[in-house]
N, C-alpha and C positions, 0 to 999 in steps of 0.2 A: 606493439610499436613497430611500425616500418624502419624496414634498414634504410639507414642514410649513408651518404658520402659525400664528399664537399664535391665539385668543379677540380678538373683535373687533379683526381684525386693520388695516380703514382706520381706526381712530382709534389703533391703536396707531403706525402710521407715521405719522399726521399730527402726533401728537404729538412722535416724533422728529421728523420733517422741522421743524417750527415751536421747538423746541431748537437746531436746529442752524442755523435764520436767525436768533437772537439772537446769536448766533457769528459768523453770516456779516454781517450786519447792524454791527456792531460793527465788525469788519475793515473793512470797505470806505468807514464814511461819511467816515472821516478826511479820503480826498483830494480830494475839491471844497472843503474848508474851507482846505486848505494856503495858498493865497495869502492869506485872512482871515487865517489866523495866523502867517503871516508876516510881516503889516501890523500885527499888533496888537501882536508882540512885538518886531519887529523881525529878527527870526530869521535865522541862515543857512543854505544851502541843507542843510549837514549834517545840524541842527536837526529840517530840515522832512523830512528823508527819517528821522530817528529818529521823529519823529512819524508817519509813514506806515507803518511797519516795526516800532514798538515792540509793535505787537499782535501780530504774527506773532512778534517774538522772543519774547514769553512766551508762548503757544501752542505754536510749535514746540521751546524749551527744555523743557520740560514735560508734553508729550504720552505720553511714551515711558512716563516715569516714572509720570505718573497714571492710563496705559490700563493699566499692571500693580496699579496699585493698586486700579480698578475690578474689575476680572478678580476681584481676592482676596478684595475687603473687602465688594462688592455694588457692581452698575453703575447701580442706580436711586439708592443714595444719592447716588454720587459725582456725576450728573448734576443733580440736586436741589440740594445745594450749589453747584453749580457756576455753575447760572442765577441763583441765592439771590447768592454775591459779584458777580456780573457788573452789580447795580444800584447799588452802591457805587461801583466803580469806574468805573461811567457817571458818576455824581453827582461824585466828584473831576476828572474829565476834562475836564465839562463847565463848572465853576466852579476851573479852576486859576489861580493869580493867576500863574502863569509858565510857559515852554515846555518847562522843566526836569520840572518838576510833571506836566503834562503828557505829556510821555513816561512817566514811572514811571505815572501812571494806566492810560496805554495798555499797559503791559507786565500791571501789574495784570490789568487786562481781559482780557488774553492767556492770562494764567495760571487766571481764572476760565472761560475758553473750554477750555482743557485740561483740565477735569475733565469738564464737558459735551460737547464736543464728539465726542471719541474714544469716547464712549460710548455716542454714538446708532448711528455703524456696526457696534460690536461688538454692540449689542442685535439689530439685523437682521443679521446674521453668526449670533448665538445662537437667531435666535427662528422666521427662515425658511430654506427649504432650496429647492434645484432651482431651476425658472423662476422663481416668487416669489421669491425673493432675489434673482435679476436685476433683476430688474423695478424690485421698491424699491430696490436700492442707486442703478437710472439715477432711478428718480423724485428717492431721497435726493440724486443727483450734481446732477440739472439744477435743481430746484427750490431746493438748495442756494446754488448757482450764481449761479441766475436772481436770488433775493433778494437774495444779496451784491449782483451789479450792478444793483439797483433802490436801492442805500443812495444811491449819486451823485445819483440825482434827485430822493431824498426830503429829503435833506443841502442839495443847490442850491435847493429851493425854501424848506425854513427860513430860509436867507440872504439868500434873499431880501427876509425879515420881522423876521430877530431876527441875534442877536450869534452868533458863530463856536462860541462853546459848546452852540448849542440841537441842533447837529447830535449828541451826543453822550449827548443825552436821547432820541432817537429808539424806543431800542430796549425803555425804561424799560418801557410799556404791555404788547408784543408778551413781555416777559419775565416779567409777572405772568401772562398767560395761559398763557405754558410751562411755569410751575409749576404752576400748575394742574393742568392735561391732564396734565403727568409725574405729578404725585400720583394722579389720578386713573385713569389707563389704562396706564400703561409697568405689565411686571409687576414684584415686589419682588425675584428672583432671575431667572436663566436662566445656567446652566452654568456658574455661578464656580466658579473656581480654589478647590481649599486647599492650593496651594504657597504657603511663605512669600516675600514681595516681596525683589526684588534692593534694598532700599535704599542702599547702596553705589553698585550698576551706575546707581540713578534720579539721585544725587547727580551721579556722573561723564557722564550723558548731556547734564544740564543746562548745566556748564560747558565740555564740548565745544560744542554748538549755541551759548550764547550767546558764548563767546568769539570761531567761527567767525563770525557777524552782525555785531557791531560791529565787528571787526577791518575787514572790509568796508567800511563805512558809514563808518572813520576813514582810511581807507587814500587818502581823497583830499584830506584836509585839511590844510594845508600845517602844519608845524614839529609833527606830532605822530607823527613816525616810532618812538619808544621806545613811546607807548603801543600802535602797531600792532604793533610786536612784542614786546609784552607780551604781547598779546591773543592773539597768531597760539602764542607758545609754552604758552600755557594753554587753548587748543583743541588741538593736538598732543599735550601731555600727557596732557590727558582723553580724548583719541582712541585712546592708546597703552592708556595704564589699560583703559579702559571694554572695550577689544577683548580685553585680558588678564583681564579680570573675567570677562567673560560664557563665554572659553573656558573657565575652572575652576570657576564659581560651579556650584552643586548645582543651585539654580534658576533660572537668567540671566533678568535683564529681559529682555533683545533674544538670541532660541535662532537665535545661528549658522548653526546646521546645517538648519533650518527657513529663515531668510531666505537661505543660498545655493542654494535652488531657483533654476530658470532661471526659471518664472515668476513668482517671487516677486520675482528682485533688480532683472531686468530692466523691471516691471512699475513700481516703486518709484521706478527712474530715471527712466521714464517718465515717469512723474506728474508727476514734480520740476518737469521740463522743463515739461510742458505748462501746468500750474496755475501755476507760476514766471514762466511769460512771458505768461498770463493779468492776473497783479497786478502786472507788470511795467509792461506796456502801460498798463492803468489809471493805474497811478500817476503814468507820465511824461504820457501822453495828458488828464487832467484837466488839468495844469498846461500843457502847450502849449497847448489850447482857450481858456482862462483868460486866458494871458499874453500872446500871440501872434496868436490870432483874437480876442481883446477878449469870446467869448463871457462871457453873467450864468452865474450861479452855475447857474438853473436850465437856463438851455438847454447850458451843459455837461455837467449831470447827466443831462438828456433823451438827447446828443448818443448816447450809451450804449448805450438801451434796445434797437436794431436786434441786439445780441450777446448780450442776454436774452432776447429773442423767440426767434433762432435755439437757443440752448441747448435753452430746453422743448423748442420743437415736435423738432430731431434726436434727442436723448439718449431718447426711445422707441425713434426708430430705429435707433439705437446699440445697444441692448438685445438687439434681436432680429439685428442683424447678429455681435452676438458668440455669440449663439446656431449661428446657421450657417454663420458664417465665420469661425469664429473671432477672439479678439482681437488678432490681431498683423494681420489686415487694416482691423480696425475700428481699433486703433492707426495706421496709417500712413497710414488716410483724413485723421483730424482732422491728422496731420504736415503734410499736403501742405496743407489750408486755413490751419493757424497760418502756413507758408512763406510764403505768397500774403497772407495780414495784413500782417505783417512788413515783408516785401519792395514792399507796395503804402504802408504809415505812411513807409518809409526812402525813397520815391522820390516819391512824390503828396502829402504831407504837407508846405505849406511856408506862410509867409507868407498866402499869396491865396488858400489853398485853399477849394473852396466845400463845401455838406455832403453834397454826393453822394459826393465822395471822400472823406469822414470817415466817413460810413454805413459805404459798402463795403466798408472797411477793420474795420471793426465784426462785415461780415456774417460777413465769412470770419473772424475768431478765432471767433465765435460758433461756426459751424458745425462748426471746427475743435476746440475743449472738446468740443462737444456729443458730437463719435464720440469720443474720446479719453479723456474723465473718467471712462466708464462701464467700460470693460475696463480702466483702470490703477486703479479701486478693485475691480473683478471678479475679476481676478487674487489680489492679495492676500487676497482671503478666501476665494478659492478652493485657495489653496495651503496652509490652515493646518488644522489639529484647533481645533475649536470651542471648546475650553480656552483657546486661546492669541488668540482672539477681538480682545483688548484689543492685543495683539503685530499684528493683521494694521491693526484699524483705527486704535491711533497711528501705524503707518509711510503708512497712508493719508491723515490729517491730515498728518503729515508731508510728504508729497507737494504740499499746498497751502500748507502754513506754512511749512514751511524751505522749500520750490521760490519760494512770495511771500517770504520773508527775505532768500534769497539772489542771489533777479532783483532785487528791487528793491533791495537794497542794491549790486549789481554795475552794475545801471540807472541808480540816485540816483549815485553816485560815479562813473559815468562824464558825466552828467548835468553835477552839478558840476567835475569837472575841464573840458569842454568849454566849457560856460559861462566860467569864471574865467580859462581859456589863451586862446581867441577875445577876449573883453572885454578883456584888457590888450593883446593883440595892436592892438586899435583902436583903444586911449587911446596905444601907442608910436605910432603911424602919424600920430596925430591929430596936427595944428597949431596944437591946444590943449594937447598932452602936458603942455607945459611949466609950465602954470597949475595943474593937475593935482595935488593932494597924495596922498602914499602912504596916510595917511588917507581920502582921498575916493575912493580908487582901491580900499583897501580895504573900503569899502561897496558902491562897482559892481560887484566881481566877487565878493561874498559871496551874491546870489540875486538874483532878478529883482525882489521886494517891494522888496529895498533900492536897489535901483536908479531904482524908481520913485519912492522916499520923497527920493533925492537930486535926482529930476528936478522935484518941487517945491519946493525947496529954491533951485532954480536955471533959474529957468522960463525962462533965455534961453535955454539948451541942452536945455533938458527935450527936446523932437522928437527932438536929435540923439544923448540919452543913452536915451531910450526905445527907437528906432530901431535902436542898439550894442546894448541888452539882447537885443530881440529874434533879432535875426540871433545873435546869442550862444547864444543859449535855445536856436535851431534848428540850431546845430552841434550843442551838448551832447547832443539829444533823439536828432540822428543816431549821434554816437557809442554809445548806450545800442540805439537799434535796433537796427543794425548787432551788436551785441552777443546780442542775441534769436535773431536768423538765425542767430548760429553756433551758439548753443547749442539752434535748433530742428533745426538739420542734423545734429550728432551724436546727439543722443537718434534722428532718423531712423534713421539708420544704425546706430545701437543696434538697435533694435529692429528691422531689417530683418535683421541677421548673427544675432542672438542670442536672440530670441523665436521659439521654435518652433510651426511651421505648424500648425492647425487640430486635425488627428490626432493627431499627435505631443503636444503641450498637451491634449488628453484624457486620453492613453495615460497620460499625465505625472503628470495630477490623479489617474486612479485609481490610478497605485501609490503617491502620497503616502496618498491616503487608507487604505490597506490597509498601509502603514509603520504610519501614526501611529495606525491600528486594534491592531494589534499592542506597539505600542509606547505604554504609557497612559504612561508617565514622561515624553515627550515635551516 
């Protein structure tokens, strides 16, 4: 197949690329605010981890469903609309009178990220072919990337200046320019679909995903065992259905037999893993910085940028190592840097730490997205027929939204259980215990904000309840580590038994492509 590229083709990627930071932008500035809104609402840690997670559940509940709808209907519209709601739901976000609000705004935003987002990969999937499509999916990956983790520093220095809500107007500006540029230079068509949309299979994707996330995210809060298995049998169900839909449907949103390619399924877990323990990290790491190292808003947001530097500059060279080495060794390079993150935040990371071992720890996820992000969105759009576009890049979104949904919500609730079991373990031990009300016990081990709001409250113990928080905080954080590690060692080993070597992942690509040549129904 000849390389292609559209008509002005760097403003048509920069135009995606600057679509897809109002998305990423949006995702990420939540968590340097988390402790402000913590303080302001009072919040518990559940709270704060739905507020950190509410973007990714409406993104990742809705991606499936609206990369088919784009496919069908036109993927310039849906991108249009999609920047077009995402300044509403900035504006509810940023002036919510509660944390409740709050979260539904962030889901909102999630949901307007899933019409835009999933759209910019399927346009470069549609528009370029060969080395150019490598190229910009690594540019799309890092730059993507790169700006989500600039939200932290741009988010900490507003806080600096204004109120917890300013963080969440950020992207308001950067959003009028994307529609722009979309209006102006994305083309109006590129190889939609006229199958008609699974809306069935879109409905049942939805309530699998977000059933699966909050079950999560409740699964550590005491006395709400019914709603968690409510939630857990209404992801099951939709699990069961959606799998039964898509094997009989005429048109299946999500084609079976297309995502059980070995590079496609394998590629997808990948992702999960890596982009999951990406926003993983972030999430817990803003609030340890915060809570623990006493850093401001801005210099935790700064603390960051060494894991944004590394993305850009590697993720070229990611590019061209999946060029000739294939992606199962450009996957396992960034495995082994994520490992070394991990493994260096769970052991280096405590109390006194200074910021050379915060950097370092920075450098290596960096490095580690950087080879990693490019070949676990390469694969997938390599594995698919250009029709099914919308199918390769919502399991691509998917790979950061449900892998961030589901780290962080496996993170945030181990997080909080740590926190809450350590904390009362030191109010039983204490020779205060006994002064102690079940009430006042219950605000200690509800977050570290409340902790601190009780420690004014009571300035003669404030030292000693400040002092219990922290050491609390940095159990909790290790348990959520600890939790990263395993699930960066399986996806390794994943990918090291079951992603096929260099040759073999060629051989692979070209008889799908001569399938699905043959096969237009696909």
């Amino acid at each position: 197949m000849p390389d292609r590229a559209p008509a002005r083709a760097p403003l048509v990627l920069a135009s995606l690329i600057i679509v897809a930071a109002v998305a990423n932008l949006n995702l990420s500035v939540a968590n340097v605010a988390l402790p402000a809104v913590g303080k302001a609402f009072d919040s518990s840690q559940t709270m704060l981890n739905l507020v950190a997670v509410g973007y990714s559940l409406g993104l990742a509940a809705s991606v499936l469903y609206l990369g088919a709808v784009g496919d069908r209907y036109g993927r310039k519209l849906l991108l249009i609309l999609g920047v077009a709601l995402s300044i509403p739901a900035c504006l509810l976000a940023a002036y919510a009178p509660n944390d409740i609000v709050l979260v539904v705004a962030r889901i909102i935003g999630g949901f307007s990220a899933g019409m835009a987002f999933p759209t910019t990969l399927a346009l470069i999937t549609a528009l370029w072919t060969g080395p150019g499509r490598t190229k910009s999916i690594a540019l799309w990956s890092a730059l993507g990337g790169g700006i989500s983790m600039l939200g932290p520093v741009i988010a900490g220095a507003l806080l600096q200046h204004f109120y917890w809500g300013s963080v969440f107007l950020v992207t308001l500006p950067l959003a009028v320019v994307a529609l722009f540029m979309a209006l102006v230079f994305v083309p109006a068509h590129a190889n939609e679909s006229t199958e008609p949309v699974d809306n069935a299979g879109g409905i049942l994707s939805v309530l699998l995903v977000a059933g699966l996330v909050l079950a999560i995210n409740f699964a550590a809060v005491p006395d709400q065992g019914l709603l968690v298995l409510v939630l857990v049998l209404i992801a099951l169900a939709a699990g069961t259905a959606f799998i039964w839909r898509q094997r009989r449907a005429r048109n299946p949103l999500y084609d079976l037999h297309i995502a059980g390619r070995r590079t496609f399924w394998v590629a997808a877990c990948a992702g999960i893993i890596v982009f999951g323990a990406l926003m993983g990290s972030a999430f817990v790491s803003q609030q340890y910085l915060q809570n623990v190292l006493n850093y401001d808003s801005v210099e935790a947001g700064a603390a960051i940028l060494p894991l944004v530097v590394m993305m850009v500059l590697v993720a070229p060279r990611s590019a061209k190592l999946v060029e000739t080495r294939g992606a199962r060794t450009t996957l396992l390079i960034g495995y082994v840097f994520l490992f070394l993150a991990f493994g260096w935040m769970l052991l280096f990371w405590s109390e006194n730490s200074s910021y050379w071992q915060i950097g370092l720890a920075y450098v290596f996820a960096g490095i580690g997205v950087g080879f990693a992000g490019t070949p676990a969105s390469h694969s997938l759009t390599g594995s698919v027929p250009v029709r099914r576009a919308g199918m390769a890049s919502g399991t691509a979104d998917l790979q950061r939204d449900l892998g961030g949904a589901i780290m962080q919500s496996i993170m945030g609730a181990l997080l909080t259980s740590g926190y809450a079991s350590t904390f009362s373990s030191a109010i039983a031990s204490s020779s205060e215990s006994k002064h102690v009300s079940n009430q006042v016990q219950g605000e200690l081990t509800k977050s570290f904000a409340s902790a601190e709001q009780v420690a004014q409250q009571h300035p003669t113990y404030a030292d000693q309840i400040v002092a219990a928080a922290r050491q609390s905080f940095l159990k909790g954080d290790d348990w959520a580590y600890t939790a990263g590690l395993v699930a960066i060692v399986v996806g390794a080993l994943l990918v090291f038994f079951m992603f096929p070597r260099r040759d073999a992942e060629q051989e692979l690509l070209r008889r799908y492509h001569a399938e699905d040549s043959e096969s237009p129904a696909t």
